[in-house]
MIVEX-961528 format. One line per 8 residues: number of its first residue (from 1); for each residue x, y, z of N, C-alpha, C. Coordinates in Angstrom, 3 decimals, always signed. Layout:
<pts>
NUM) X:Y:Z:X:Y:Z:X:Y:Z; ...
</pts>
This chain:
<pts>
1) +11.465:+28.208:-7.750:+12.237:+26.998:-7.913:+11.502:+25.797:-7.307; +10.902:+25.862:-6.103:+10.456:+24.906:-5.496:+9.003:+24.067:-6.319; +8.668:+25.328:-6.815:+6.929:+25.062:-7.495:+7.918:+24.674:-8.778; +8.397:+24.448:-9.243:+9.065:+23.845:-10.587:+9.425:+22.163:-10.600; +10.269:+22.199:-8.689:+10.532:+20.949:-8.200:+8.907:+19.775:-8.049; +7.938:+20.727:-7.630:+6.846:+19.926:-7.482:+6.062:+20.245:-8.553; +6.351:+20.969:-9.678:+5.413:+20.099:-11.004:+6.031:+18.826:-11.278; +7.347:+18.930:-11.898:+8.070:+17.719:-12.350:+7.994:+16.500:-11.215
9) +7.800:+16.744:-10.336:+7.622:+15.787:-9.443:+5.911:+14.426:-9.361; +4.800:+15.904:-9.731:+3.426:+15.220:-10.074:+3.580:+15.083:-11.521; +3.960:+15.339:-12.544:+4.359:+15.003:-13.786:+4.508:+13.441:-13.748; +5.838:+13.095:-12.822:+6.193:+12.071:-12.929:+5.631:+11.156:-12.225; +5.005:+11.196:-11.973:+4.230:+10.335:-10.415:+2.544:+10.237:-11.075; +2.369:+11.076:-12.097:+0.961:+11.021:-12.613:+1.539:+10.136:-13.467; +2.122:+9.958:-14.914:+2.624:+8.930:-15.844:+2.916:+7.535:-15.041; +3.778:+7.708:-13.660:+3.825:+6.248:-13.071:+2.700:+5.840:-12.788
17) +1.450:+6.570:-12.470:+0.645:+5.941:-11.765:-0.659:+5.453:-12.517; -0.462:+5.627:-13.784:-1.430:+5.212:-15.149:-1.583:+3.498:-14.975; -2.829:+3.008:-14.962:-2.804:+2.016:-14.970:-2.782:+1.103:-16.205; -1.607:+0.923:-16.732:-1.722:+0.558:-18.138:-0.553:-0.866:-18.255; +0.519:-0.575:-17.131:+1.382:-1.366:-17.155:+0.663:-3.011:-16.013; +1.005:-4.268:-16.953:+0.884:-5.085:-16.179:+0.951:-5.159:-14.215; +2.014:-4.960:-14.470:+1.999:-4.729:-12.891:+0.875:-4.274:-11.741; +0.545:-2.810:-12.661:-0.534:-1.951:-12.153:-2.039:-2.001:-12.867
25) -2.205:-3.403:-13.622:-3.629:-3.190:-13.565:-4.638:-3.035:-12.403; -4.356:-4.589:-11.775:-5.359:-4.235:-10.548:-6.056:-3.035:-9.625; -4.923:-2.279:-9.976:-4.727:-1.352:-8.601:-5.939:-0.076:-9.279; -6.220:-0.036:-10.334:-8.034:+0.471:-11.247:-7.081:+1.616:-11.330; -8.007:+2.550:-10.855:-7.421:+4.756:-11.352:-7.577:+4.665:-9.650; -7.270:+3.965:-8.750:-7.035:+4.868:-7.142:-5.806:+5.589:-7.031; -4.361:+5.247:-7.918:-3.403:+5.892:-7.859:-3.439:+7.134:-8.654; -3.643:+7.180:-9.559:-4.065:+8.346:-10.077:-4.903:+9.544:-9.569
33) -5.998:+8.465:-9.031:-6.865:+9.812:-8.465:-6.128:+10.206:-7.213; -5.343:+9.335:-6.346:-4.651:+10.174:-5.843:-3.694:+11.102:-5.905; -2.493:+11.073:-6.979:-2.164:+12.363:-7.173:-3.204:+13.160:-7.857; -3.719:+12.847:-8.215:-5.061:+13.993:-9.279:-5.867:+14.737:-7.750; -5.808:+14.344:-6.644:-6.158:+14.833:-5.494:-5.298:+16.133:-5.376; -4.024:+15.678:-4.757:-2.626:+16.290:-4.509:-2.499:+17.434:-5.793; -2.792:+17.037:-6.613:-2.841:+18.201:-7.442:-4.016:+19.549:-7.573; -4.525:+19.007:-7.394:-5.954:+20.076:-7.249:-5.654:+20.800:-5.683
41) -4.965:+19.997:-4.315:-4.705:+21.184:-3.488:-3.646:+21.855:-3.743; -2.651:+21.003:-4.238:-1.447:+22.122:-4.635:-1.894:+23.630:-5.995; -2.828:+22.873:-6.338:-3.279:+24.197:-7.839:-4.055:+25.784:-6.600; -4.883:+24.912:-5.617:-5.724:+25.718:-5.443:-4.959:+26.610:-3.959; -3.816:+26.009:-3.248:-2.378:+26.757:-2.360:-2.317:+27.918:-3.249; -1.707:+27.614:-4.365:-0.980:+28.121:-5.547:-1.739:+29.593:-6.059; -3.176:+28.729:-5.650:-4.058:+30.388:-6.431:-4.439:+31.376:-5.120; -4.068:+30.760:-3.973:-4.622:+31.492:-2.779:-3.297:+32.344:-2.263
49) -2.243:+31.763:-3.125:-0.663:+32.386:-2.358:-0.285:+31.887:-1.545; -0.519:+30.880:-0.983:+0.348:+30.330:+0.133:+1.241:+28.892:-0.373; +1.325:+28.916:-1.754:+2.548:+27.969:-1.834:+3.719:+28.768:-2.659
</pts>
């Protein structure tokens, strides 16, 4: 249940963090690559068993 709560969670937080909307041009791909960070340790918890 919990690993379900935190896909949908980087799901949604990766689409917000697209820099496409006015607001968020400036800000380049640093938001992105930061969840794209967060995701690669949560993938690699995930393959070791400890999430």
């Amino acid at each position: 249940m919990l690993l379900l709560i935190l896909t949908v969670v980087l799901i949604v937080a990766l689409i917000g963090s697209i820099p496409k909307w006015p607001h968020s041009r400036s800000w380049g791909y640093f938001p992105s690559g930061g969840v794209g960070l967060i995701l690669v340790i949560l993938l690699v918890l995930y393959l070791l068993g400890r999430l």
